[in-house]
N, C-alpha and C positions, 0 to 999 in steps of 0.2 A: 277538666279542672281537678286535681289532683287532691284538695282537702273537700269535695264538694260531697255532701251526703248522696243527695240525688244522683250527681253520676256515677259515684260509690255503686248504688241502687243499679244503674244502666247498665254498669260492668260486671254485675251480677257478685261482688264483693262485701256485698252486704243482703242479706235475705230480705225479703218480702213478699208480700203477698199481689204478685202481679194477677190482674184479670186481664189485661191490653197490653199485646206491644206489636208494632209493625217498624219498619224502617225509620219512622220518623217521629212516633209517639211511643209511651210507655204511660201504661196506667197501673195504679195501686193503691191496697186500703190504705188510708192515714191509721198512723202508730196512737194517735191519740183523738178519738173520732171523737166531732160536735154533733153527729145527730147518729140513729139508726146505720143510715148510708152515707160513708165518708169517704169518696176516693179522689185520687188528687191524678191529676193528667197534666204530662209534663213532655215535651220537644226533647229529644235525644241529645240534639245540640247545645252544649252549653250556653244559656244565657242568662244572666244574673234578675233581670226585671224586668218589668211592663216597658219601660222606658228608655232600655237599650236594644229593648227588640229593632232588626233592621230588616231583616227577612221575614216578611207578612205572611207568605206564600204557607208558614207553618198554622196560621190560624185559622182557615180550613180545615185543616187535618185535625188539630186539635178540638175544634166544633164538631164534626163528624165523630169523633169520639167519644165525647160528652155526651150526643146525643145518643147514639148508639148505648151505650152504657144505662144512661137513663131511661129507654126502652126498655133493655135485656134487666135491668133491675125492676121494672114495673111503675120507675119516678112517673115516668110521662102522664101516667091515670090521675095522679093525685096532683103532682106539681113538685117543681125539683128547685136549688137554686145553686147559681154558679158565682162563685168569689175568685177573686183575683188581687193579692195585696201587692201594691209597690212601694218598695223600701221601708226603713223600719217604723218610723211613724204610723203607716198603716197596718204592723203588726204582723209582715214581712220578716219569717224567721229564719229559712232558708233562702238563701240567694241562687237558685236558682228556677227561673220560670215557673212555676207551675200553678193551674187553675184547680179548687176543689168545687165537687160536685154533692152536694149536699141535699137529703129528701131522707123521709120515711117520718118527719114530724112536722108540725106548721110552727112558720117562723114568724117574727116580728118587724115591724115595719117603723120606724127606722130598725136598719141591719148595726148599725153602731154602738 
């Protein structure tokens, strides 16, 4: 997708601060972090939402990541949490896919 930030990010056309990528994922710090640890893990493949997703087979891989990351950060000791917005109502500001991985503070219950 050619105005899409994120693949901007994948094409290596906009700088970031990648810790992950393999074939299929790319990971990175969020430009505007909610806690200590803010990284956002995103499928290579353009897809805009939770809800156009068609190929599942990327949500493994994306999990595998997550958690790995939360490991190699030291989340897993204390507890980490994982958001996923779809569309804008849920505050969905990039259209395309991506899960943040959020820890290093305790959070509140409701998350809204």
């Amino acid at each position: 997708m050619p105005d899409c930030v994120f693949c901007k990010i994948i094409n290596k056309e906009i700088p970031s601060k990648i810790i992950y990528e393999d074939e299929r994922v790319l990971a990175f710090h969020d430009l505007s972090p909610r806690a200590p640890t803010h990284i956002l893990i995103i499928p290579k493949q353009h897809v805009a939402t939770l809800a156009e997703l068609t190929d599942y087979s990327i949500l493994p891989d994306i999990y595998r990541v997550i958690n790995k990351l939360a490991v190699d950060s030291g989340l897993d000791k204390k507890g980490f949490r994982v958001v996923v917005n779809n569309g804008k109502a849920s505050g969905q500001a990039v259209f395309h896919l991506h899960f943040h991985l959020l820890g290093g503070r305790d959070f509140n219950w409701p998350p809204g």
